[in-house]
N, C-alpha and C positions, 0 to 999 in steps of 0.2 A: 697299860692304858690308865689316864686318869678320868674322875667324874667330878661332876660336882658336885656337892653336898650339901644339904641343911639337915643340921640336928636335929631339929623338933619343929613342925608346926601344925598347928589346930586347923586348919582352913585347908588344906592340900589332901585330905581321906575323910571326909565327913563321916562324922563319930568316932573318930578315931585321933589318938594322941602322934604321928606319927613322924618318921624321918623320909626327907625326898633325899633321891638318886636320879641327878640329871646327866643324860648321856647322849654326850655332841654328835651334832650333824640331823639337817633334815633337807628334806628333801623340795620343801614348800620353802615361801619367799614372800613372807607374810607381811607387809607395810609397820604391823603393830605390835609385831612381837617383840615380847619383854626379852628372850633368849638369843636376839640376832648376834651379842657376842660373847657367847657362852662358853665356844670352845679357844676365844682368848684368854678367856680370866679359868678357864681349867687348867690349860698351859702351867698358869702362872701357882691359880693357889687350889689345882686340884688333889681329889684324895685318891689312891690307891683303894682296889677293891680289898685287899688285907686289911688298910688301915679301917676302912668301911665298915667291915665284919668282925674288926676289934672292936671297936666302938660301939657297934649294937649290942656284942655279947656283953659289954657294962651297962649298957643305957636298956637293958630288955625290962628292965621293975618300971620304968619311965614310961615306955613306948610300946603301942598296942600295932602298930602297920608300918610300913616302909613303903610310898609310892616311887612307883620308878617314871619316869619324866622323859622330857630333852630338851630341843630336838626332836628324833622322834625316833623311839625304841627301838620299834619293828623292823630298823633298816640293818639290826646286828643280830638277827636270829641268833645266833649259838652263844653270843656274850649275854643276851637278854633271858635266854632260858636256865644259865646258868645262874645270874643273878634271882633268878624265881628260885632255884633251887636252896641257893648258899642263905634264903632267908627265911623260905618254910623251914630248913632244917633248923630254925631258929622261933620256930613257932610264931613268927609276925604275919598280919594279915597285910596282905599283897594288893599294892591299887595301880592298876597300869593306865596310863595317858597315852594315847595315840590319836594321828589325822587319819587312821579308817584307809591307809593308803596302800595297806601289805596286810589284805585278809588274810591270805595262808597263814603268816604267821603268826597275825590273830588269832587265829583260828586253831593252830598249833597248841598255843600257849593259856586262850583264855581261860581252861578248865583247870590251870594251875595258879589262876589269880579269882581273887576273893572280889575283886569289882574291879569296872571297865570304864574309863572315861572318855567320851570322842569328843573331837571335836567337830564339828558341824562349821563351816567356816562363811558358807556363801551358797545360792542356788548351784546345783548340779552343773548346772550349762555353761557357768563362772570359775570352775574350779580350773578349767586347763590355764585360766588365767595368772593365778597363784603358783602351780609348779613347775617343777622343771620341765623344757620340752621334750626328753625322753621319757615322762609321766603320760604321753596325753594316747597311745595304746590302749592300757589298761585300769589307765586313773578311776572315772566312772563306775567301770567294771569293780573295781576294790570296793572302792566307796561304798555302792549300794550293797556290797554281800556283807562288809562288816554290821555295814546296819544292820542287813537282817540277821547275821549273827547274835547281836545282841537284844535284838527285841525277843528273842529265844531264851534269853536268861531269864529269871526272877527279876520284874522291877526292879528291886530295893538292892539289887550289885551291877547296876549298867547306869550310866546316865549321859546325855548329848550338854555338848558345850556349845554356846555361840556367843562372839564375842560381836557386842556392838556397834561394828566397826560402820560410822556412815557411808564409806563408799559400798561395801560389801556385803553387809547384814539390813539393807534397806527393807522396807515394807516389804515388796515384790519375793526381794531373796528369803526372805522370814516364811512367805507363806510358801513359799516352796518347799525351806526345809519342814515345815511343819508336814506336809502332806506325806513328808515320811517315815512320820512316828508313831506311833499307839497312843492311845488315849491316857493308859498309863506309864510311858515314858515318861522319866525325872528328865525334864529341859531345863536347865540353867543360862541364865543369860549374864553376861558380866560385859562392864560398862568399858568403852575402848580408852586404853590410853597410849600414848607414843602418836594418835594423827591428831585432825582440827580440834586443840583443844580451847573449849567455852574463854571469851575474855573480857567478861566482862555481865554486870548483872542479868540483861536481858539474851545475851547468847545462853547464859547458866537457865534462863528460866525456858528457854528455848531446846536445851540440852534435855533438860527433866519431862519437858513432854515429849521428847520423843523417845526415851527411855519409856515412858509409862505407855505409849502407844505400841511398843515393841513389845511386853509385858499383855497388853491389850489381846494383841496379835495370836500370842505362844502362850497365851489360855484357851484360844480358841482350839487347839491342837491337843492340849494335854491339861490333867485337872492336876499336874506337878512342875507347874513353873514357880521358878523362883529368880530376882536379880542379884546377883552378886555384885556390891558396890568395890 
């Protein structure tokens, strides 16, 4: 199997120098995702999990974490536990991304990852809207246990993602996912791109207030918000 791979970057494991590990296929149907063709350009210029674990064992004086990405992990249990494996034994600190959609395996695995990142995508009541429709069983059900999964950890190795998105992350859908978090949950907000993008000065000045209202919003929830431009 191939994945895809970045070398190095600052911004994918906060605090941490590290390399992402994205591994195709998810199970959501996201308007805004940056990854909708992730497992065509793997096809083309993916890397092998050898060449992967070559690479780290030169790049380990460089690199302090390996996040593993997608798609969305949690849907290859026994490739993704391995992968936890083949990089502790390499002494990196481990940062997993997941939509909160395969607790169990969450739940499996979190104890062998150094931090957790979900995402948070829209109000509960929205989300069978987003996935596939053999998700809408047990969707919910996941979603809420991963939460409380991670609100069980240390602050400072969990934190909620919500992406901006105007149709999805509105007013409404914010304060719902807020009424999900602790007070010290890290909420991150990062600003949508791939839908209505601003064109012009007065939509841009129109864009920044409602970023800033969303920000407004998801401080009321947590005293650890921050935007991600």
């Amino acid at each position: 199997m191939k994945f895809g791979f970045l070398k190095h970057s600052l911004v994918d494991y906060p605090g941490e120098v590290c390399a992402v590990v994205f591994i195709p296929g998810c199970n959501f149907h996201c308007s805004y995702c940056h990854n909708q063709n992730l497992e065509a350009d793997v096809e083309h210029n993916g890397w092998t999990s050898e060449q992967i674990l070559s690479y780290l064992r030169d790049a380990r004086r460089l690199l302090t974490g390996v996040c593993i990405s997608g798609g969305e992990p949690t849907l290859q249990e026994d490739l993704l536990s391995q992968l936890i494996e083949h990089f502790k034994a390499l002494n990196l600190k481990i940062k997993l991304d997941t939509n909160g959609s395969r607790s169990e395996v969450l739940k499996s695995v979190a104890p062998e990852v150094d931090y957790v990142a979900m995402d948070l995508k829209t109000s509960p009541k929205r989300y069978l809207k987003l996935a596939h429709p053999n998700e809408a069983s047990s969707l919910l059900t996941n979603l809420n246990a991963s939460v409380e999964l991670l609100l069980q950890r240390p602050p400072e190795t969990y934190e909620f993602r919500t992406t901006l998105s105007p149709f999805w992350a509105d007013e409404n859908a914010l304060h719902d996912i807020g009424r999900m978090l602790k007070e010290e949950s890290r909420w991150y907000l990062q600003r949508c791109r791939g839908e209505a993008e601003p064109r012009n000065a007065f939509e841009r000045l129109k864009e920044e207030h409602r970023l800033q209202r969303a920000v407004d919003i998801a401080k009321g929830y947590s005293k650890y918000v921050d935007l991600r431009r």
